[in-house]
VMD Tcl script that draws the C-alpha trace (Angstrom):
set ca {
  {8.13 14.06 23.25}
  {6.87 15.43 19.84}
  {4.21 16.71 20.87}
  {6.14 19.07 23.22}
  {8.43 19.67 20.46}
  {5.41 20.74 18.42}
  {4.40 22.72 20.85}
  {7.69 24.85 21.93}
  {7.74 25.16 17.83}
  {4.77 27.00 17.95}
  {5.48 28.82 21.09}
  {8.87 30.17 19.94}
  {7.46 31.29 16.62}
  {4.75 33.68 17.98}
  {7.09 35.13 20.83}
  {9.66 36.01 17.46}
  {6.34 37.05 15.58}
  {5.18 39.27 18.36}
  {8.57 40.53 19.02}
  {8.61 41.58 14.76}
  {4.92 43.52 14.98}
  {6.39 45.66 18.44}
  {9.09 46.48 15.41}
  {6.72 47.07 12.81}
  {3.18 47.50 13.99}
  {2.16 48.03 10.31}
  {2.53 44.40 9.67}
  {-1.36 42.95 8.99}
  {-2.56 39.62 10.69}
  {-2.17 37.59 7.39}
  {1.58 38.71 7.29}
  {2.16 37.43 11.06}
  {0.02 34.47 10.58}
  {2.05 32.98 7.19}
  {5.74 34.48 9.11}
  {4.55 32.46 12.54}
  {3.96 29.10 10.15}
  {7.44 29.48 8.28}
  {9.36 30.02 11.43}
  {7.37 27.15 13.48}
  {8.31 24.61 10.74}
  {12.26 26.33 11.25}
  {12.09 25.28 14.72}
  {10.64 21.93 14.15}
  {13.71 21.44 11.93}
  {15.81 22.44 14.75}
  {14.19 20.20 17.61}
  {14.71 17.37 14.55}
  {11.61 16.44 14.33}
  {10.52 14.63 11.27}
  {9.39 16.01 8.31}
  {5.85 14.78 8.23}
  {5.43 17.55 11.03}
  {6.34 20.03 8.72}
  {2.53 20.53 7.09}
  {1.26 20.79 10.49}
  {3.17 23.16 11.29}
  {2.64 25.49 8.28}
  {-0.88 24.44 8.83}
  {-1.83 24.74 12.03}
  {-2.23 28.89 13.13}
  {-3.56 29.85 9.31}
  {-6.23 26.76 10.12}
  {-7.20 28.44 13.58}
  {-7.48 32.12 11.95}
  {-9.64 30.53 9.13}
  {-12.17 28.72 11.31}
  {-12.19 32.30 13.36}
  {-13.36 34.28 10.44}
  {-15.82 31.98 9.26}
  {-17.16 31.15 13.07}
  {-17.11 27.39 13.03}
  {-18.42 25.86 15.85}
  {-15.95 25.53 18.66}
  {-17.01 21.87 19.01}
  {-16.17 20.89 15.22}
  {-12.57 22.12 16.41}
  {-12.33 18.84 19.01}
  {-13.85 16.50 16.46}
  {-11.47 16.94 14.09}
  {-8.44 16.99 16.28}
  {-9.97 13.70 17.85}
  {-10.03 11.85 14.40}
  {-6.56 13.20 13.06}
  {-5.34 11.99 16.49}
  {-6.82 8.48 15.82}
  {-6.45 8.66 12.44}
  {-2.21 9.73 13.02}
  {-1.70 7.97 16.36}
  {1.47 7.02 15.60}
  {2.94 10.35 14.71}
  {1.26 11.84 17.86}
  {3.24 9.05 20.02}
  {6.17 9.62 17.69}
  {6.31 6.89 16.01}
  {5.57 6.30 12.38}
  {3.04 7.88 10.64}
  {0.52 6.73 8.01}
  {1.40 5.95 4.84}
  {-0.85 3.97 2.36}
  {1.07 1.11 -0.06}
  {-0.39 0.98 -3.78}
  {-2.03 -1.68 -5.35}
  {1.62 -2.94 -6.99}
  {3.12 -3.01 -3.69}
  {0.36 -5.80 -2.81}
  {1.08 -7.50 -5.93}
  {4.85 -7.45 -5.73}
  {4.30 -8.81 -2.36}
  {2.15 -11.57 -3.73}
  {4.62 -12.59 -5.99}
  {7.65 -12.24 -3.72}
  {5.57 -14.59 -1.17}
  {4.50 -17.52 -4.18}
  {8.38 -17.39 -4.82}
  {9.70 -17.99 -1.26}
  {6.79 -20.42 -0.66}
  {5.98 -18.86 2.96}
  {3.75 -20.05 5.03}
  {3.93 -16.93 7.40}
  {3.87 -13.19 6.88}
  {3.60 -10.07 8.73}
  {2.78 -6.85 7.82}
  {4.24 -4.39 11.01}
  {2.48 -1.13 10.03}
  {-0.72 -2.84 8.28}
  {-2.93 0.93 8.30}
  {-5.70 0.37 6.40}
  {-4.54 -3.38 5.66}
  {-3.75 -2.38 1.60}
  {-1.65 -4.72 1.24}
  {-2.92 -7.61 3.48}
  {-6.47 -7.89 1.77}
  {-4.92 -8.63 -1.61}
  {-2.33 -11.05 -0.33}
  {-4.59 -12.43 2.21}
  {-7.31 -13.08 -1.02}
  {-4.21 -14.37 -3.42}
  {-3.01 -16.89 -0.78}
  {-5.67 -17.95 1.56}
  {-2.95 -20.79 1.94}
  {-1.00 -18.50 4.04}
  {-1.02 -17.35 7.47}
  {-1.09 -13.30 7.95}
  {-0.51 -11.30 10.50}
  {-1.34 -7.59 10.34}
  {-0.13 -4.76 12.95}
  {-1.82 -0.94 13.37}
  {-1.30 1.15 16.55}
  {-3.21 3.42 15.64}
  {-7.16 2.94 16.85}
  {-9.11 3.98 13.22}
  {-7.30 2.60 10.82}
  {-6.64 -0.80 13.22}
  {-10.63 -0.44 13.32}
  {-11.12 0.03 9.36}
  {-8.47 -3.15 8.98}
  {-10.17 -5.10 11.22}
  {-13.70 -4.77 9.43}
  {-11.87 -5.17 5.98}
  {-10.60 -8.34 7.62}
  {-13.43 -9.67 8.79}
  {-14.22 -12.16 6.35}
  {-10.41 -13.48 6.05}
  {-9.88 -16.50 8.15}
  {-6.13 -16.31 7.25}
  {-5.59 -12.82 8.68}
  {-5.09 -11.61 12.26}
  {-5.29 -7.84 12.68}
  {-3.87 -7.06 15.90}
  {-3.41 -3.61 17.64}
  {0.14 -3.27 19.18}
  {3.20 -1.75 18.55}
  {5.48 -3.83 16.11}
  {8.20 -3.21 18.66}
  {6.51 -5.64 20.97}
  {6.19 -8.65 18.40}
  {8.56 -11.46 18.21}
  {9.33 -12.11 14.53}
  {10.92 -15.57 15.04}
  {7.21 -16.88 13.79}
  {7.24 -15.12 10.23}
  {8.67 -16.46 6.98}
  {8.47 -12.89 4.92}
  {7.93 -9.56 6.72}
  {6.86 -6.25 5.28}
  {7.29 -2.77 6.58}
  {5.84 0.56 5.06}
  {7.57 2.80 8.12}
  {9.54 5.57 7.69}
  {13.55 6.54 7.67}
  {14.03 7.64 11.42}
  {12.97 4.40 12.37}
  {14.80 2.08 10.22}
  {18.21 1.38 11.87}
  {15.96 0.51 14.99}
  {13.94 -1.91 12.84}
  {17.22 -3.44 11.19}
  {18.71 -4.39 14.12}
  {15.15 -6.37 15.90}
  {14.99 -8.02 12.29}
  {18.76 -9.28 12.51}
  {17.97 -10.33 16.44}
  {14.55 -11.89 15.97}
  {14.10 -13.27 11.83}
  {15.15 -16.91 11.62}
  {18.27 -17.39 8.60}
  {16.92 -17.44 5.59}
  {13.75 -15.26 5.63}
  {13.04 -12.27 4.06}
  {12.54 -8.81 4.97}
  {10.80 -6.35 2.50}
  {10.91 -2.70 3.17}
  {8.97 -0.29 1.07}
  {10.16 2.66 0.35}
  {13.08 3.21 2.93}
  {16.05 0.98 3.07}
  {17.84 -0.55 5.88}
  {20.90 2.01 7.00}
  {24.01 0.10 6.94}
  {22.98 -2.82 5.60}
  {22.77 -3.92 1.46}
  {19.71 -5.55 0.06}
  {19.93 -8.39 -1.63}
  {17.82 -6.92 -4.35}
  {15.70 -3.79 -5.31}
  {12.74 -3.32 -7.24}
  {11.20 -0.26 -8.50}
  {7.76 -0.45 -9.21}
  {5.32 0.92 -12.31}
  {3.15 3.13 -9.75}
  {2.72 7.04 -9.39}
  {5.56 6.96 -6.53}
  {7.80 4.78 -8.55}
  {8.09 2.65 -5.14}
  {11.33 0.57 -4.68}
  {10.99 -2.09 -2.39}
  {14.17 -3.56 -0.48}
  {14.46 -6.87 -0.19}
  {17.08 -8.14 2.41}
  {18.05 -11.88 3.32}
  {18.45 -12.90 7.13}
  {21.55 -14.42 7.59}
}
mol new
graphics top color blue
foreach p $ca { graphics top sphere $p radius 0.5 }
foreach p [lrange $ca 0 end-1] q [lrange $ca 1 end] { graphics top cylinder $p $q radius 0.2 }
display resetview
């Protein structure tokens, strides 16, 4: 569905641009290229789609005129879309895209798991498993399970799991896992998802265990606690209490 969103975006803004150089022929094809961007991001906005899409847009028609003028090869053009589309499955599928957690995310995820003495965890959008290799190396006491839909960086977590007998790195969609298992879970998603992923917590998360959200709260619903971390994004995770 985003992807025909994307592409009606695009569509829509060169009929408009076309339409504006019948007007004013003087217009050069720098002018139409940077107007066509703006106004594809505009519609994006309208079809609400979210706003990771907008740098694609912008992106995407100045990209195709540069590789024109400096003749890349026509095959370089698939490559590339091939590894952003296994790099970004999940915002092709529109889903969640992917975001990388710092190195104090892993250690305030340590720490939170020592305190509540888990014995299970689950990370639901693992990417390149940041935050699971630290833990997993911390607490080799502890069984982890890491998610990825998306084939490269579920490939690059697997290898960078390879040598941790406590990890599983499994590629599937967290909306297909049963959480009953896990004692702490953490999720790096992103906000159009969250409601979603507040009410399979309350239906599957036994009382008492914890879910820690980085970066994007829980709509609806008050943490038990926040804490802002010391990094460059100033990350605040959410903790919130099954009950």
């Amino acid at each position: 569905m985003q992807l025909v969103k994307a592409l009606l975006s695009q569509l829509l803004a060169c009929v408009c641009v076309l339409g504006l150089r019948a007007a004013f022929p003087s217009i050069s094809v720098w002018q139409f290229v940077v107007i066509q961007a703006g106004l594809a991001a505009l519609f994006s906005r309208g079809f609400r789609q979210p706003y990771w899409w907008l740098p694609i847009h912008f992106l995407f028609l100045p990209a195709i005129l540069l590789g024109l003028t400096w003749q890349i090869p026509a095959w370089l053009y698939l490559l590339v879309l091939l590894l952003l589309t296994l790099l970004f499955w999940g915002t092709v599928k529109g889903d969640v895209p992917l975001f990388l957690s710092s190195s104090a995310v892993s250690g305030a995820l340590i720490e939170i798991v020592s305190r509540e003495g888990a014995q299970s965890v689950i990370d639901i959008g693992a990417g390149l498993a940041t935050v699971v290799v630290p833990l997993a190396k911390a607490r080799p006491d502890v069984a982890i399970a890491a998610l990825e839909r998306a084939p490269l960086p579920w490939l690059l977590a697997a290898w960078r799991c390879r040598n941790l007998a406590n990890v599983r790195v499994g590629r599937s969609s967290f909306w297909d896992q049963d959480l009953r298992q896990f004692d702490v879970v953490f999720a790096f998603l992103s906000p159009p998802v969250m409601a979603k992923i507040g009410e399979k917590i309350r239906r599957e998360m036994r009382v008492g265990c914890l879910f820690v959200s980085s970066s994007f709260p829980l709509p609806n619903s008050e943490a038990e606690s926040v804490l802002e971390l010391n990094d460059r994004r100033k990350t605040k995770l959410y903790y919130y209490r099954i009950d």
